[in-house]
RODO-2510 file (C-alpha; in nm, 4 decimals, decimal comma):
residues 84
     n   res          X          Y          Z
     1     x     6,6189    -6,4725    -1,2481
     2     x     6,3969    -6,2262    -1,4831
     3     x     6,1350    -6,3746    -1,6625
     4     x     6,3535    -6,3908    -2,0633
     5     x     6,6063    -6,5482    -1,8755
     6     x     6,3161    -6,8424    -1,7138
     7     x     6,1857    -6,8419    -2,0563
     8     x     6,5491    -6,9857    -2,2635
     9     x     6,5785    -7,1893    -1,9828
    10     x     6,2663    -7,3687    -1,9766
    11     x     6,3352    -7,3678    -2,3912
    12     x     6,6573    -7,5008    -2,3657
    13     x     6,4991    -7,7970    -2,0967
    14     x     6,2383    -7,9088    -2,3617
    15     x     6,4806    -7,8811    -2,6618
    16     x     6,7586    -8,0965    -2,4880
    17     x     6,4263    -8,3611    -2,3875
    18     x     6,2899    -8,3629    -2,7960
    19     x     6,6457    -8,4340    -2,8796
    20     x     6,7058    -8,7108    -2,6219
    21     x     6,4047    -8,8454    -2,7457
    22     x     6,4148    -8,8277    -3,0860
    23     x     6,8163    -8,9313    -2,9965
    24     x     6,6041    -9,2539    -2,8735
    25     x     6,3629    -9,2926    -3,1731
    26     x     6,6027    -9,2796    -3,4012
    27     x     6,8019    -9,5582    -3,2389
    28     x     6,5695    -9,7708    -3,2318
    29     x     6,4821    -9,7445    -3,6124
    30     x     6,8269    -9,7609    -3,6677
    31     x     6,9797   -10,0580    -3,5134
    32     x     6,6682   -10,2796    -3,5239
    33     x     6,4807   -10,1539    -3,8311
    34     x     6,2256   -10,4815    -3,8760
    35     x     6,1409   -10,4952    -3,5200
    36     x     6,0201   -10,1229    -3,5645
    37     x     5,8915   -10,2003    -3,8606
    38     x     5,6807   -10,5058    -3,7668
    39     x     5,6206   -10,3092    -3,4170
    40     x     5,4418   -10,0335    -3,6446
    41     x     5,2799   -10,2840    -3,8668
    42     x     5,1175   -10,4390    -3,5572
    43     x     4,9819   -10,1347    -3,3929
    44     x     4,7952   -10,0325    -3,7440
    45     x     4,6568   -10,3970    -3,7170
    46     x     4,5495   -10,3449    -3,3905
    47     x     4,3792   -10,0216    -3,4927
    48     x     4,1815   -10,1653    -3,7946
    49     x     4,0952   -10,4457    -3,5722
    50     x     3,9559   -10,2117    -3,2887
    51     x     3,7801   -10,0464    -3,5480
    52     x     3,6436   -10,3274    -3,7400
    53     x     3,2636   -10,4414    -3,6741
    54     x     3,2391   -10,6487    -3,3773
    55     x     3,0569   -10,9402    -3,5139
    56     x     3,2892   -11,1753    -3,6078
    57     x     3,1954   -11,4945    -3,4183
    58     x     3,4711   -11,3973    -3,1616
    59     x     3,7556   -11,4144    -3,4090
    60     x     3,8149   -11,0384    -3,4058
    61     x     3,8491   -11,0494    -3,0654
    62     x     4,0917   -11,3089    -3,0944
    63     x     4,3220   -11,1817    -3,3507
    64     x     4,2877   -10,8433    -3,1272
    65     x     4,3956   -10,9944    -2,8569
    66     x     4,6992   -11,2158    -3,0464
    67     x     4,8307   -10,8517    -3,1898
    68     x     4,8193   -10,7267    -2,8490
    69     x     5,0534   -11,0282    -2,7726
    70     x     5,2571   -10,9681    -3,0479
    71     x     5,2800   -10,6266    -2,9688
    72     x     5,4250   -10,6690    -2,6203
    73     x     5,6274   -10,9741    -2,7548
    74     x     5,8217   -10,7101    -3,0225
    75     x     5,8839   -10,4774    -2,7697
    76     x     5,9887   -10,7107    -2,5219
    77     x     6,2434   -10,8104    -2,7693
    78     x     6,3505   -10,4977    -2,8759
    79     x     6,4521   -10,3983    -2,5692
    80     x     6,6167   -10,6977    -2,4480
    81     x     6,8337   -10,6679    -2,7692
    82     x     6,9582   -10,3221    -2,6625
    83     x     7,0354   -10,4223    -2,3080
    84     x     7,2788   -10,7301    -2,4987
***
């Protein structure tokens, strides 16, 4: 193989992978659209709560921690609801 013909093949790999994924994103927002939703909510939560000041008499760390849960917990569910 010459080097073009390397180069659309290696271009044609990655295009068929952003599809598949974005085949998968979309899926997801599609048939479960307040799991995403609340999924997307939680990770900016955990964000501003990583960000926020640590003093907080240990209730940041708390709530941090509970999102974290939640976080997993959505996730957990969203995939359990594509596998029935």
């Amino acid at each position: 193989m010459n080097a073009p013909s390397i180069r659309r093949a290696g271009l044609a790999g990655a295009l068929v992978l952003i599809a598949g994924i974005g085949f998968l994103a979309g899926r997801a927002s599609a048939d479960q659209p307040h799991m995403v939703a609340a999924l997307e909510h939680l990770k900016a939560a955990r964000t501003e709560l990583e960000a926020a000041e640590v003093d907080k008499g240990g209730h940041r760390v708390k709530a941090l921690a509970a999102v974290k849960e939640a976080i997993e917990h959505v996730q957990k569910g969203i995939e359990f609801d594509r596998h029935h």
